[in-house]
VOMARTI-754983 format. One record per atom (N, C-alpha, C): residue number from 1; residue in three letters; atom name; x, y, z. Coordinates in Angstrom, 1 decimal. Example, Ala and Ser with C-alpha at 12.3 -4.5 7.8 and 13.67 -1.06 7.14 Angstrom:
BEGIN
+-----+---------+-------+--------+--------+--------+
! num ! residuo ! atomo !     xx !     yy !     zz !
+-----+---------+-------+--------+--------+--------+
!   1 !     Ala !     N !   13.2 !   -5.7 !    7.8 !
!   1 !     Ala !    CA !   12.3 !   -4.5 !    7.8 !
!   1 !     Ala !     C !   13.2 !   -3.3 !    7.8 !
!   2 !     Ser !     N !   12.8 !   -2.2 !    7.1 !
!   2 !     Ser !    CA !   13.7 !   -1.1 !    7.1 !
!   2 !     Ser !     C !   12.9 !    0.0 !    7.9 !
+-----+---------+-------+--------+--------+--------+
This chain:
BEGIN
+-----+---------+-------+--------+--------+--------+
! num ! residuo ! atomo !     xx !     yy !     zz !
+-----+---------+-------+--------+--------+--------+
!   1 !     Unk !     N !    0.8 !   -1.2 !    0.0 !
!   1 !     Unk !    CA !    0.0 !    0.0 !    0.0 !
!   1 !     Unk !     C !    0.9 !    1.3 !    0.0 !
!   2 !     Unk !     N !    2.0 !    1.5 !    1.2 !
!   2 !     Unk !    CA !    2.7 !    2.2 !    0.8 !
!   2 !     Unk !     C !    3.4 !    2.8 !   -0.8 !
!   3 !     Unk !     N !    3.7 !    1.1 !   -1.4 !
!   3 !     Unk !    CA !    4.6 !    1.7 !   -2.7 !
!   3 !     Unk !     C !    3.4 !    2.6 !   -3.5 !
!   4 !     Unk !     N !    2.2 !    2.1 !   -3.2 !
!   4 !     Unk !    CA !    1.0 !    2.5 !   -4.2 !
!   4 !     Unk !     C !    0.9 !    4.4 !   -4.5 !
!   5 !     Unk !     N !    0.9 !    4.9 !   -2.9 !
!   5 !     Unk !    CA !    0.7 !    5.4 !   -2.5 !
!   5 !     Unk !     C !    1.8 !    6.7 !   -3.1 !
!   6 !     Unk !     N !    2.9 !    6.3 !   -2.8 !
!   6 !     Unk !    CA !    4.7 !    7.1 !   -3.1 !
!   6 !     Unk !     C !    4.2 !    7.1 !   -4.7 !
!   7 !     Unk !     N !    4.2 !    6.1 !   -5.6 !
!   7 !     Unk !    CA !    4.1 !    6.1 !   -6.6 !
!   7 !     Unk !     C !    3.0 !    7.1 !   -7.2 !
!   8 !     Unk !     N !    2.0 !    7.2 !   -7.0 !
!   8 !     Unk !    CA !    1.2 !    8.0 !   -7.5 !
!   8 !     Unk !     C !    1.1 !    9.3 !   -7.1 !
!   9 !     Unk !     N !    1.9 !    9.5 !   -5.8 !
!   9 !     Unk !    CA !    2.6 !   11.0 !   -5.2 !
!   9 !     Unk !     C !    3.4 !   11.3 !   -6.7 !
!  10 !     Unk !     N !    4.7 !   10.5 !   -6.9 !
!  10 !     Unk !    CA !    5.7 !   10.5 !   -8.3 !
!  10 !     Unk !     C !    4.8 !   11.1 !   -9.3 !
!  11 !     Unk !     N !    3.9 !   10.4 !   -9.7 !
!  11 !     Unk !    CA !    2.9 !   10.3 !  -11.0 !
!  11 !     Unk !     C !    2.2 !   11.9 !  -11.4 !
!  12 !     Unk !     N !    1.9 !   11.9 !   -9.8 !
!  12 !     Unk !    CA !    1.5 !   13.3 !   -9.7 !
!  12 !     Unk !     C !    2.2 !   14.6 !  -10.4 !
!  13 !     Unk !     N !    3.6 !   14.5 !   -9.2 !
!  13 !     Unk !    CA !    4.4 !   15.4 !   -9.5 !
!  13 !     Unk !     C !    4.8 !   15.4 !  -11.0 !
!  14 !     Unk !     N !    5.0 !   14.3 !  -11.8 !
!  14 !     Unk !    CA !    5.8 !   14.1 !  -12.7 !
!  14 !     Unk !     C !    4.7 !   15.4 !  -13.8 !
!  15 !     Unk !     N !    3.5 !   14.6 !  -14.1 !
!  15 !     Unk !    CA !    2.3 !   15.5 !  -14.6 !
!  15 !     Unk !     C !    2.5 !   17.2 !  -14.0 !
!  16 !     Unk !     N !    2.1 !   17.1 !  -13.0 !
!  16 !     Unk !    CA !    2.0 !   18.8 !  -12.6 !
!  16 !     Unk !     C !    3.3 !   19.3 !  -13.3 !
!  17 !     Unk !     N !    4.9 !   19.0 !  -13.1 !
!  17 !     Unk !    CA !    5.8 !   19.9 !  -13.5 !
!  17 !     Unk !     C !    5.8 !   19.6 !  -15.3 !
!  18 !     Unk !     N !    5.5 !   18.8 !  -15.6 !
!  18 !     Unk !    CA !    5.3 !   18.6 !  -16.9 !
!  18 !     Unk !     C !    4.2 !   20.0 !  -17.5 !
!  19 !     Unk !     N !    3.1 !   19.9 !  -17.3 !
!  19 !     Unk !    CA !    2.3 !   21.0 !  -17.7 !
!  19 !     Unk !     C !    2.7 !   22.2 !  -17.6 !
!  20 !     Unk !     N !    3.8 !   22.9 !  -16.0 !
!  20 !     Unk !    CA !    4.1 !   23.5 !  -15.8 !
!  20 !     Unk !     C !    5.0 !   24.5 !  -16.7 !
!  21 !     Unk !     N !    5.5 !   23.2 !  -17.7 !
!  21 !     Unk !    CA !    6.5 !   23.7 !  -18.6 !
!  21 !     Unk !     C !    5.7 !   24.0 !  -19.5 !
!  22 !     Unk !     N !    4.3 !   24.0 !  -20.0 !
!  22 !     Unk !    CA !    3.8 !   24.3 !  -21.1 !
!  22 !     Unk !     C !    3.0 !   25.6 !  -20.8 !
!  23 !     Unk !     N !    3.1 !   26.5 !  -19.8 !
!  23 !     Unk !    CA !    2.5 !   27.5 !  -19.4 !
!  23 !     Unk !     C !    2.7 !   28.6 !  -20.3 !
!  24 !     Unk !     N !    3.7 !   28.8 !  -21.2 !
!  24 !     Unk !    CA !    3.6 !   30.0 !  -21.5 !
!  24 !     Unk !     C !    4.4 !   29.8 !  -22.9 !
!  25 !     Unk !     N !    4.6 !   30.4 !  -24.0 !
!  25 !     Unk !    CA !    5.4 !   30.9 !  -25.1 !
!  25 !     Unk !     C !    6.8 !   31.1 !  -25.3 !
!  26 !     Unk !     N !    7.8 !   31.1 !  -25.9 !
!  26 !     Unk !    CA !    9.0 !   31.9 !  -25.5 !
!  26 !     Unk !     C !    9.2 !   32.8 !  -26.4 !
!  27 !     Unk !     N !    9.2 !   33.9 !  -25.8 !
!  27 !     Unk !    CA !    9.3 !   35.7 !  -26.4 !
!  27 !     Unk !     C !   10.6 !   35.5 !  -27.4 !
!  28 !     Unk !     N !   10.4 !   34.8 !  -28.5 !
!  28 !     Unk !    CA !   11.9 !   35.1 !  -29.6 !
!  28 !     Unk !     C !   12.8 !   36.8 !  -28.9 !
!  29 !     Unk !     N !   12.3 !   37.5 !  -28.8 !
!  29 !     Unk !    CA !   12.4 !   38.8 !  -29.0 !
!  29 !     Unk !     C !   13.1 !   39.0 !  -27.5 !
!  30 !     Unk !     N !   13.2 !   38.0 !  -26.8 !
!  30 !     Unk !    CA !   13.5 !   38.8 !  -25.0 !
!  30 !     Unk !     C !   14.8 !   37.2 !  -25.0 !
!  31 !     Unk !     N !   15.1 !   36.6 !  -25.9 !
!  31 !     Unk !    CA !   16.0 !   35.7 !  -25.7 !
!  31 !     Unk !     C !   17.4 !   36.0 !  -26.2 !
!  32 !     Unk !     N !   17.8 !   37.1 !  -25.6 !
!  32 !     Unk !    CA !   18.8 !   38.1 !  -25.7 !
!  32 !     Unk !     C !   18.4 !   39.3 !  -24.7 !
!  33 !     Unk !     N !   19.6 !   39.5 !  -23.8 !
!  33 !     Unk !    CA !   19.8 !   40.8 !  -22.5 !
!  33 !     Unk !     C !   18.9 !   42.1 !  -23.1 !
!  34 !     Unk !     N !   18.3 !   42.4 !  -23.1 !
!  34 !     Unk !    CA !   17.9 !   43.9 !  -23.5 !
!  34 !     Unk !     C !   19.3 !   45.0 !  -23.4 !
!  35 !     Unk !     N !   19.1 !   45.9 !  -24.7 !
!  35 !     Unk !    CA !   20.5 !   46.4 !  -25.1 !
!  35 !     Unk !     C !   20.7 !   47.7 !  -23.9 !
!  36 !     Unk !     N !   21.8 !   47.4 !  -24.0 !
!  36 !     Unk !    CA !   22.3 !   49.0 !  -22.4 !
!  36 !     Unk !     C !   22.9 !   50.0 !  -23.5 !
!  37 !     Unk !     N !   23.1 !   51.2 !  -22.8 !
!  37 !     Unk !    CA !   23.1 !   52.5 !  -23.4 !
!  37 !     Unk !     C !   23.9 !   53.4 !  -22.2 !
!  38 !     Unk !     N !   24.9 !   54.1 !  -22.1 !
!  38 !     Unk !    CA !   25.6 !   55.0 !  -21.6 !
!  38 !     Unk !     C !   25.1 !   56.6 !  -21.9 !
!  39 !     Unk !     N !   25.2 !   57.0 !  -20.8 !
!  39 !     Unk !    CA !   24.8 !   58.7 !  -20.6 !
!  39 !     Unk !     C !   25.7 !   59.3 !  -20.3 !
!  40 !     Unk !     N !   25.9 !   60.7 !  -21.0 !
!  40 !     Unk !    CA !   27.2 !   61.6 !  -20.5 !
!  40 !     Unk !     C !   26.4 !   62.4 !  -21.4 !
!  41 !     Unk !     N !   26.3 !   63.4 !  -19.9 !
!  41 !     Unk !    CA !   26.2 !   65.0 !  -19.9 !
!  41 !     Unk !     C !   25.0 !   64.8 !  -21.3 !
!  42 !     Unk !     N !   23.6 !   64.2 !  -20.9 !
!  42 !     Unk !    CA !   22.3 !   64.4 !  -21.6 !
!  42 !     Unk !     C !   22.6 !   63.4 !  -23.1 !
!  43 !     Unk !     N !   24.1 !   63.2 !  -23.2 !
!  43 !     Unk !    CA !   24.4 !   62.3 !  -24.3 !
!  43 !     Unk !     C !   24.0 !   60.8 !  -24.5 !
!  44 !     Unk !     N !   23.5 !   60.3 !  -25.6 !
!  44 !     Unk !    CA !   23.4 !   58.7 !  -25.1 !
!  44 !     Unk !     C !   23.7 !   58.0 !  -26.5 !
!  45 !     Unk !     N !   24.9 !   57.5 !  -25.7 !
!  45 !     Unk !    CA !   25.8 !   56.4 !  -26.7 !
!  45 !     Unk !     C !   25.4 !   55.0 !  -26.6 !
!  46 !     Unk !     N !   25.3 !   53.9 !  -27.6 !
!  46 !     Unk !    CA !   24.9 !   52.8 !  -27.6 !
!  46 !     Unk !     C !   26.5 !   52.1 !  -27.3 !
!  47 !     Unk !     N !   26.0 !   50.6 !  -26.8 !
!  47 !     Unk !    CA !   27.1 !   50.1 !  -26.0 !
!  47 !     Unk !     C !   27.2 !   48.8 !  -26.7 !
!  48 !     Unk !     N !   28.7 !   48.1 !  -26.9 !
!  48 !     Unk !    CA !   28.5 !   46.5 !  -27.3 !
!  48 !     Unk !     C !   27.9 !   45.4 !  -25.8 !
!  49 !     Unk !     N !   27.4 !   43.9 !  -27.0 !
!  49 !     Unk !    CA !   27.3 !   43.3 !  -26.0 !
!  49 !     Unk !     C !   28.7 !   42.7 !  -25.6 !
!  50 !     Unk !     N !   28.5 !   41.9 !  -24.7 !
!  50 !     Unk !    CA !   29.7 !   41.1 !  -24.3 !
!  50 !     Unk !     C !   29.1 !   39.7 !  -24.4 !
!  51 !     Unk !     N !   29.9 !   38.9 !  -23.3 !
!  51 !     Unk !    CA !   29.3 !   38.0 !  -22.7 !
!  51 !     Unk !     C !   28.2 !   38.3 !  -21.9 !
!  52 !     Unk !     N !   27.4 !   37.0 !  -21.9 !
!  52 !     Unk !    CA !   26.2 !   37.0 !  -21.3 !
!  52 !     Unk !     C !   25.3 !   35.6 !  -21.3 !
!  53 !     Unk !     N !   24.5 !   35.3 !  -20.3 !
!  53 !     Unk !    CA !   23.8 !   33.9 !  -19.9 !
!  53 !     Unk !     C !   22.1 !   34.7 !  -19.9 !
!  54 !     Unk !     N !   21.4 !   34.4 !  -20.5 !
!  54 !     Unk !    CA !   20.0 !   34.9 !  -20.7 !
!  54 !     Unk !     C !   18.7 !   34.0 !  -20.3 !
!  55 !     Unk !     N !   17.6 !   34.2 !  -19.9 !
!  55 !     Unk !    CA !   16.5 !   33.2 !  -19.6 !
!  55 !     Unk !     C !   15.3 !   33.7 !  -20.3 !
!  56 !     Unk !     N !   14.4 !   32.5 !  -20.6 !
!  56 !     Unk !    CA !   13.2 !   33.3 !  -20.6 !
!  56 !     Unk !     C !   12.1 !   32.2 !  -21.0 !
!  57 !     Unk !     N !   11.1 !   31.9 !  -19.9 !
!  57 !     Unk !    CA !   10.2 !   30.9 !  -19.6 !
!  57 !     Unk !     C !   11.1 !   29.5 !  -19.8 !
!  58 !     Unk !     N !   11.9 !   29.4 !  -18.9 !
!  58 !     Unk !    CA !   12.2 !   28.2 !  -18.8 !
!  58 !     Unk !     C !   13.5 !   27.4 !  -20.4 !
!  59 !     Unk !     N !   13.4 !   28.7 !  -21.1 !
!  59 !     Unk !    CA !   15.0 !   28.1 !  -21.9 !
!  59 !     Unk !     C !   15.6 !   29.4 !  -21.6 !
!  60 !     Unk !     N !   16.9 !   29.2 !  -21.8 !
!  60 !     Unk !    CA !   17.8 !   30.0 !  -21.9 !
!  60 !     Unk !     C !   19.0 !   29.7 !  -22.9 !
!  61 !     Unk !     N !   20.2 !   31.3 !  -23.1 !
!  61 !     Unk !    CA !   20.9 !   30.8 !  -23.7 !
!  61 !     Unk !     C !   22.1 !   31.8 !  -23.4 !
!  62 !     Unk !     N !   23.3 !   30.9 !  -23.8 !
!  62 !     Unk !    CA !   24.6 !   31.9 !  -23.3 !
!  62 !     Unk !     C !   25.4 !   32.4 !  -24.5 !
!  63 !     Unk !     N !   25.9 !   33.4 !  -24.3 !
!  63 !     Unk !    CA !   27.1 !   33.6 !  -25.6 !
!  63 !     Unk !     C !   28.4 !   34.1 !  -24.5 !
!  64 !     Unk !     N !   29.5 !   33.7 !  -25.1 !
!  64 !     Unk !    CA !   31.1 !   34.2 !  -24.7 !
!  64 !     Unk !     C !   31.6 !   34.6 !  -25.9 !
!  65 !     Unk !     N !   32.5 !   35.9 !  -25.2 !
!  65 !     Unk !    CA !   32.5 !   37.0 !  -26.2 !
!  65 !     Unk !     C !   34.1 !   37.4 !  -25.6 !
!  66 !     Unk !     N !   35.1 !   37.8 !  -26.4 !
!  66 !     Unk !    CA !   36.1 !   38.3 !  -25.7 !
!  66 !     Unk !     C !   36.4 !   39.5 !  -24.8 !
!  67 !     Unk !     N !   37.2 !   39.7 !  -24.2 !
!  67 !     Unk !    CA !   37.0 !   41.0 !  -23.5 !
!  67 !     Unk !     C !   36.6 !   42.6 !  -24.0 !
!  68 !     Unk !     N !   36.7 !   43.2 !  -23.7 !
!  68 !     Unk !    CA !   36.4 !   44.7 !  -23.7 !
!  68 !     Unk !     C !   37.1 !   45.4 !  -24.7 !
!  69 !     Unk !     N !   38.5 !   45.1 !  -24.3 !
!  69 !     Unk !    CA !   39.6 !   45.4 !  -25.0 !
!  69 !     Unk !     C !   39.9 !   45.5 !  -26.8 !
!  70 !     Unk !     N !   39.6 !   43.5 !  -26.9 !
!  70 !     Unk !    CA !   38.7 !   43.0 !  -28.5 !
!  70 !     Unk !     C !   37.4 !   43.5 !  -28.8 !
!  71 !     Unk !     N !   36.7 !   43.3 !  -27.9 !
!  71 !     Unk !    CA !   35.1 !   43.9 !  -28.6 !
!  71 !     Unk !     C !   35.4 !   45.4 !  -29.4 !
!  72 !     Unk !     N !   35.8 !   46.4 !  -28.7 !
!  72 !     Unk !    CA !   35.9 !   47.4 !  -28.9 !
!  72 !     Unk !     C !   36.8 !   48.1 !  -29.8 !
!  73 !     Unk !     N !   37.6 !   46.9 !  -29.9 !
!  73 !     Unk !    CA !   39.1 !   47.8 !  -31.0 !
!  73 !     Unk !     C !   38.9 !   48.5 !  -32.4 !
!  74 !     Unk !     N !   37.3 !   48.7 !  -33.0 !
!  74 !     Unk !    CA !   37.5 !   49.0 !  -34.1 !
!  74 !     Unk !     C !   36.1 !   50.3 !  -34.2 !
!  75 !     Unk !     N !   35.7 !   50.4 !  -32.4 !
!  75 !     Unk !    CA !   34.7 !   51.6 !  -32.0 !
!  75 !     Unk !     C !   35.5 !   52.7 !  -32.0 !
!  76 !     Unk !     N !   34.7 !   53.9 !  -32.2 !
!  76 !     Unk !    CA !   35.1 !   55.4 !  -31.9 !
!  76 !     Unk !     C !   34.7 !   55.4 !  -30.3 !
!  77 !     Unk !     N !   36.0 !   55.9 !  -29.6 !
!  77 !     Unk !    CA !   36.0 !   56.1 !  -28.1 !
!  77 !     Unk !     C !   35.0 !   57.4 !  -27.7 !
!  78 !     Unk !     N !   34.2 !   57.1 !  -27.0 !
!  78 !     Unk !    CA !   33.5 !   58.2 !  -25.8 !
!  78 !     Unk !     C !   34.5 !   59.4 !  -25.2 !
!  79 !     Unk !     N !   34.1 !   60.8 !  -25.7 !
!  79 !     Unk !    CA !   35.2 !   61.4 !  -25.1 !
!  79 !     Unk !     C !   34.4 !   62.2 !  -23.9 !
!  80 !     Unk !     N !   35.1 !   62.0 !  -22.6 !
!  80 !     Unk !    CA !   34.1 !   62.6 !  -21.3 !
!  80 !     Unk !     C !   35.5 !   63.0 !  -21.1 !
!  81 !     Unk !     N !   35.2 !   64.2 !  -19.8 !
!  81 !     Unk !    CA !   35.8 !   65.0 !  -18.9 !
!  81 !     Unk !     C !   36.5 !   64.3 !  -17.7 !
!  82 !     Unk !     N !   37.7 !   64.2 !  -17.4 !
!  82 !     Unk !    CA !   37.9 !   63.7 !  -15.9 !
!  82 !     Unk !     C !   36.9 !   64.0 !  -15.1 !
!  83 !     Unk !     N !   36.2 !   62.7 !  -14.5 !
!  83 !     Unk !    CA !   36.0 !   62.7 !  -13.4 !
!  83 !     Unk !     C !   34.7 !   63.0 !  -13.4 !
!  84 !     Unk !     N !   34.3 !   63.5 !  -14.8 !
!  84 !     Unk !    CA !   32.6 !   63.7 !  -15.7 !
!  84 !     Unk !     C !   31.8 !   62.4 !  -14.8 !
!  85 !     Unk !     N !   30.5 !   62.0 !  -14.6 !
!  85 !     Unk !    CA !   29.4 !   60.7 !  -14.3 !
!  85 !     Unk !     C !   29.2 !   60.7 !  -15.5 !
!  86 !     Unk !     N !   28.8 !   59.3 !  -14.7 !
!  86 !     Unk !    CA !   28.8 !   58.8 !  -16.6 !
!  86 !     Unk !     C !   27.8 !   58.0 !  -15.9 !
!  87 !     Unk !     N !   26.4 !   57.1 !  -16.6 !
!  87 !     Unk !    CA !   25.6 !   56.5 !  -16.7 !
!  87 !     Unk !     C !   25.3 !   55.2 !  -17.3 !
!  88 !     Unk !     N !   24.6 !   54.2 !  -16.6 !
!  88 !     Unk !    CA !   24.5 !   53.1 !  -17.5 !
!  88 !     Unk !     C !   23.3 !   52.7 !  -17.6 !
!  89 !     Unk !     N !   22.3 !   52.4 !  -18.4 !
!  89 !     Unk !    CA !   20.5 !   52.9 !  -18.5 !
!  89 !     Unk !     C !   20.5 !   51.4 !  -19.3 !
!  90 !     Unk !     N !   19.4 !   51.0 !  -18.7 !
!  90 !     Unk !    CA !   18.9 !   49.8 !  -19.9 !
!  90 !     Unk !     C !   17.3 !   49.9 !  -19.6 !
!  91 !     Unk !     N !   17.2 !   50.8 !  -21.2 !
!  91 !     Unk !    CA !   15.6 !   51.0 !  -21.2 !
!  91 !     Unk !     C !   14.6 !   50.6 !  -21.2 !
!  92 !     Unk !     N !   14.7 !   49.6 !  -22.0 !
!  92 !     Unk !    CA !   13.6 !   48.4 !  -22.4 !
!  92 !     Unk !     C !   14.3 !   47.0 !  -21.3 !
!  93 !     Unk !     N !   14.4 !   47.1 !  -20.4 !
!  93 !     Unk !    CA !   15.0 !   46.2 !  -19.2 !
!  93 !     Unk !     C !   14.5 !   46.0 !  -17.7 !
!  94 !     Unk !     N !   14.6 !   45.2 !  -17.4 !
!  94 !     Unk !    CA !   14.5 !   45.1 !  -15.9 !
!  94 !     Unk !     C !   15.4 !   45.7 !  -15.0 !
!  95 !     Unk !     N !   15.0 !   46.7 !  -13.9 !
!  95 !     Unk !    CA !   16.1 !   47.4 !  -12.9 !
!  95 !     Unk !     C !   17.2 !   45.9 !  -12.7 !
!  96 !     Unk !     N !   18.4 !   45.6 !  -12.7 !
!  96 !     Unk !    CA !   19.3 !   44.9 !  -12.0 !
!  96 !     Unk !     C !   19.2 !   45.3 !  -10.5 !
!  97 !     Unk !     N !   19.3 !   44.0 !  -10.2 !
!  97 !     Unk !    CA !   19.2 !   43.7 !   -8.3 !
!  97 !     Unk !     C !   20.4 !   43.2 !   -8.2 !
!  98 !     Unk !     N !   21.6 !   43.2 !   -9.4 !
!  98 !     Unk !    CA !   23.0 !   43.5 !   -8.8 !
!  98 !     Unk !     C !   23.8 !   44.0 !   -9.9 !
!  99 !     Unk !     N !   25.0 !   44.4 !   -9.7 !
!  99 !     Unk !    CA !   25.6 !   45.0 !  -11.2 !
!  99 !     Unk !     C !   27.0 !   45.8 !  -10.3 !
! 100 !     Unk !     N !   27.7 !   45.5 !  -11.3 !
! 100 !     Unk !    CA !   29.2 !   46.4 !  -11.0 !
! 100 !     Unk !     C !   29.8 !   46.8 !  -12.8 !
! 101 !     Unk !     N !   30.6 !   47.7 !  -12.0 !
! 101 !     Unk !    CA !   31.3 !   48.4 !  -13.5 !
! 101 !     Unk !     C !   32.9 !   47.8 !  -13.5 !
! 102 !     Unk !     N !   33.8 !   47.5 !  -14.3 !
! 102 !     Unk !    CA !   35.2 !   47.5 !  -13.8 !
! 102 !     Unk !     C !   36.0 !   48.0 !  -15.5 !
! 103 !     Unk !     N !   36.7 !   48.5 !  -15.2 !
! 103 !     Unk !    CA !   37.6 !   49.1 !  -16.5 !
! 103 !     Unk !     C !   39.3 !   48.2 !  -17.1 !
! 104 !     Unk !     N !   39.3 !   48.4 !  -17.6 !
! 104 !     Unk !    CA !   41.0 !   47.8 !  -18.2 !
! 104 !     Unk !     C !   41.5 !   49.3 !  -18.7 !
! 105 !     Unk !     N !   43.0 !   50.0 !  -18.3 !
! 105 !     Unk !    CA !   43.5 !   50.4 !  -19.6 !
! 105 !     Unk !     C !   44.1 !   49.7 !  -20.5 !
! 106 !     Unk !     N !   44.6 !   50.7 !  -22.1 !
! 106 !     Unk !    CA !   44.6 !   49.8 !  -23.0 !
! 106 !     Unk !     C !   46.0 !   49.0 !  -23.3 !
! 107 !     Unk !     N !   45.3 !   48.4 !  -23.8 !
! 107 !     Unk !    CA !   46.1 !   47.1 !  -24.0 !
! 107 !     Unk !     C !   46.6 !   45.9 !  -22.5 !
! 108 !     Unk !     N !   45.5 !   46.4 !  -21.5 !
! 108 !     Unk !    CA !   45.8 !   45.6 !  -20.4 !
! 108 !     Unk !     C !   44.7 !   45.0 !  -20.2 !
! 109 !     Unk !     N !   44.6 !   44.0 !  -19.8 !
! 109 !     Unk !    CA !   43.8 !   43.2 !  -19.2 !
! 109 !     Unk !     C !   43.8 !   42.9 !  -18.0 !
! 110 !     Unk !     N !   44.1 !   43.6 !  -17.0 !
! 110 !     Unk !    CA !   43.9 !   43.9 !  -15.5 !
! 110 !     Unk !     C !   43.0 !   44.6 !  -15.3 !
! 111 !     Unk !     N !   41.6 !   44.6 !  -14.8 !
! 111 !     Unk !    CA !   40.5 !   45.1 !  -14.5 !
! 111 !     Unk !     C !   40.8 !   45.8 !  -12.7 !
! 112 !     Unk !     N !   40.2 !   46.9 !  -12.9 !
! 112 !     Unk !    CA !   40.0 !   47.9 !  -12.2 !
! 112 !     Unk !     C !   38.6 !   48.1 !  -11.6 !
! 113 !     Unk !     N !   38.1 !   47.6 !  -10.2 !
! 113 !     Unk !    CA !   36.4 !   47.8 !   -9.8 !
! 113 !     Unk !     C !   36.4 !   49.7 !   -9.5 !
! 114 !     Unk !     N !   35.3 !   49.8 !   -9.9 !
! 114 !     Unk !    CA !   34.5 !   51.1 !   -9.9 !
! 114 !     Unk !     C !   33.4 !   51.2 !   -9.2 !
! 115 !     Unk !     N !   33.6 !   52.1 !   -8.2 !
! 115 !     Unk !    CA !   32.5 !   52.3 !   -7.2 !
! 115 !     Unk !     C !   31.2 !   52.7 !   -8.3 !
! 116 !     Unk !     N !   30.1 !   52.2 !   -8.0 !
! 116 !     Unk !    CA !   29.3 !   52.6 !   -9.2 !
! 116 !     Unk !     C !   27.7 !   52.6 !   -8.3 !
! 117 !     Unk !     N !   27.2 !   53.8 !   -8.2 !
! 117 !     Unk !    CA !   26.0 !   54.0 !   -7.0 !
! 117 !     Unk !     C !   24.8 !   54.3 !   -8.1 !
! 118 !     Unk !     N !   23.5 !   53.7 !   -8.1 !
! 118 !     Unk !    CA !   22.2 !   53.9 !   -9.1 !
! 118 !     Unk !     C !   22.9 !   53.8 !  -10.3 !
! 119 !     Unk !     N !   24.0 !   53.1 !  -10.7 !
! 119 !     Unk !    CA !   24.1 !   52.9 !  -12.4 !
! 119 !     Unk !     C !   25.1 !   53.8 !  -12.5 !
! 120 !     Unk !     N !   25.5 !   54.9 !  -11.7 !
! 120 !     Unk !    CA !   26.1 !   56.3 !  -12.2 !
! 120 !     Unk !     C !   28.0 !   56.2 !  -11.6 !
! 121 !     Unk !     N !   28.7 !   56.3 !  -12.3 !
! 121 !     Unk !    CA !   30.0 !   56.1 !  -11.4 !
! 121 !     Unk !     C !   30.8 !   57.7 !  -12.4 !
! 122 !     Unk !     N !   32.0 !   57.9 !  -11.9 !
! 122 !     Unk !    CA !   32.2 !   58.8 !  -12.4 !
! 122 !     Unk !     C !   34.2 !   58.3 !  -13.4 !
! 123 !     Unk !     N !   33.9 !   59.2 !  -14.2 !
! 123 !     Unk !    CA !   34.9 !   59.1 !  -15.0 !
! 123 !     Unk !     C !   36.6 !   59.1 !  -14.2 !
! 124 !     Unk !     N !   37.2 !   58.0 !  -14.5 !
! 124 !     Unk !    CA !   38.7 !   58.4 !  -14.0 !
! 124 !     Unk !     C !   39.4 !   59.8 !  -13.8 !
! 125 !     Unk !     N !   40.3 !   60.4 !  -13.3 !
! 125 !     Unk !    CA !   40.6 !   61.9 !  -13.1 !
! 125 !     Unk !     C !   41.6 !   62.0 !  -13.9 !
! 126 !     Unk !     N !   42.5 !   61.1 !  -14.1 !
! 126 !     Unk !    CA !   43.8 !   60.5 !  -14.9 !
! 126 !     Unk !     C !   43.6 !   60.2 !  -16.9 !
! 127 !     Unk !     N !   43.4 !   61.2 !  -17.6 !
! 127 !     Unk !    CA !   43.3 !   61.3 !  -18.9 !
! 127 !     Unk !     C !   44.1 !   59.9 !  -19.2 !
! 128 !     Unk !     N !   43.2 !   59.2 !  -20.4 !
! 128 !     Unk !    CA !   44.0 !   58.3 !  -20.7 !
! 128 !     Unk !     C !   42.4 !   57.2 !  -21.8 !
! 129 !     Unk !     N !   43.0 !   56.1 !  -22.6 !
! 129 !     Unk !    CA !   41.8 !   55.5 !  -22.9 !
! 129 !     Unk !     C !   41.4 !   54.5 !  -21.8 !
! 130 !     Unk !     N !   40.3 !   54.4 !  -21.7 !
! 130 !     Unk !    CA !   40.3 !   53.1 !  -21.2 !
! 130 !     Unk !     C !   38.4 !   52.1 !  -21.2 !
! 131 !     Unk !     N !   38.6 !   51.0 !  -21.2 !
! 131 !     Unk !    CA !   37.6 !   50.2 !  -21.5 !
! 131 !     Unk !     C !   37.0 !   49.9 !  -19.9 !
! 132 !     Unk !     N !   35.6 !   50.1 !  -20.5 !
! 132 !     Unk !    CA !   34.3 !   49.8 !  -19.4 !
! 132 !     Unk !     C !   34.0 !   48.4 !  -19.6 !
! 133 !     Unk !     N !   33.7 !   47.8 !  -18.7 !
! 133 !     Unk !    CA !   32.7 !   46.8 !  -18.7 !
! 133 !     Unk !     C !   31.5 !   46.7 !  -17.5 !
! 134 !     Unk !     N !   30.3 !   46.0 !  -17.9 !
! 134 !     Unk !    CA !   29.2 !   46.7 !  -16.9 !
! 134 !     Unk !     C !   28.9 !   45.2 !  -16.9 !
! 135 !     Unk !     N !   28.7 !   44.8 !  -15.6 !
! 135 !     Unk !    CA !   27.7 !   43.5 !  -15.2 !
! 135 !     Unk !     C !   26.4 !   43.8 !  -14.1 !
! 136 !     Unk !     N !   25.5 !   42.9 !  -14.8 !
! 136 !     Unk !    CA !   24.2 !   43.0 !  -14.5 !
! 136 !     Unk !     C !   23.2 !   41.6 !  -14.2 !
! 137 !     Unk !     N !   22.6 !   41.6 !  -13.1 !
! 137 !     Unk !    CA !   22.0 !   40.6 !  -12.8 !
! 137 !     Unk !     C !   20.5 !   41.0 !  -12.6 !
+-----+---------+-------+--------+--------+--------+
């Protein structure tokens, strides 16, 4: 009586999470990060992606992408002010419930964390190029 009992508890579960998976559609259109955008001084420049791991109803998908450094080598540089705020906006997105900024200069691949408060951190004081990267959860 027991096995009868466990078994059709199984049976249960198996069905309910089964259906569960058929609850809803998958948005082609939201199976990729929604695109981020940078602000400086009322300006707004579009940003590459990077890497990134995405979800949505139950599939997901990842891409790896090289650093900042490669992405970027063939963009026109953002020119801000020492020490200027700078912004990181993703409009068509969900607020991130975590996120950090960290930079490389060039031709280095040593990353540098950036205090970064409501999305907004401020530009280095030290002229020079250097590459952003923004993570977002």
């Amino acid at each position: 009586m027991r096995l009868l009992v466990f078994g059709l508890g199984v049976g249960m579960l198996l069905i309910l999470a089964g259906c569960a998976g058929m609850s809803g559609a998958v948005d082609s259109d939201r199976m990729t990060p929604p695109e981020a955008v940078v602000i400086v001084d009322e300006d707004t420049y579009e940003t590459v992606r990077g890497s990134y791991c995405w979800s949505n109803n139950r599939q997901g998908v990842c891409e790896d992408h090289s650093g900042s450094v490669d992405l970027l080598a063939d963009k026109e540089p953002i020119i801000v002010a020492p020490g200027e705020e700078i912004t990181i906006d993703i409009p068509d997105g969900p607020e991130p419930s975590e996120y950090s900024v960290d930079f490389s200069l060039t031709n280095q691949y040593e990353n540098f964390v950036v205090l970064a408060v409501n999305n907004k951190f401020s530009a280095p004081t030290e002229e020079g190029l250097y590459y952003f990267s923004y993570f977002a959860r």
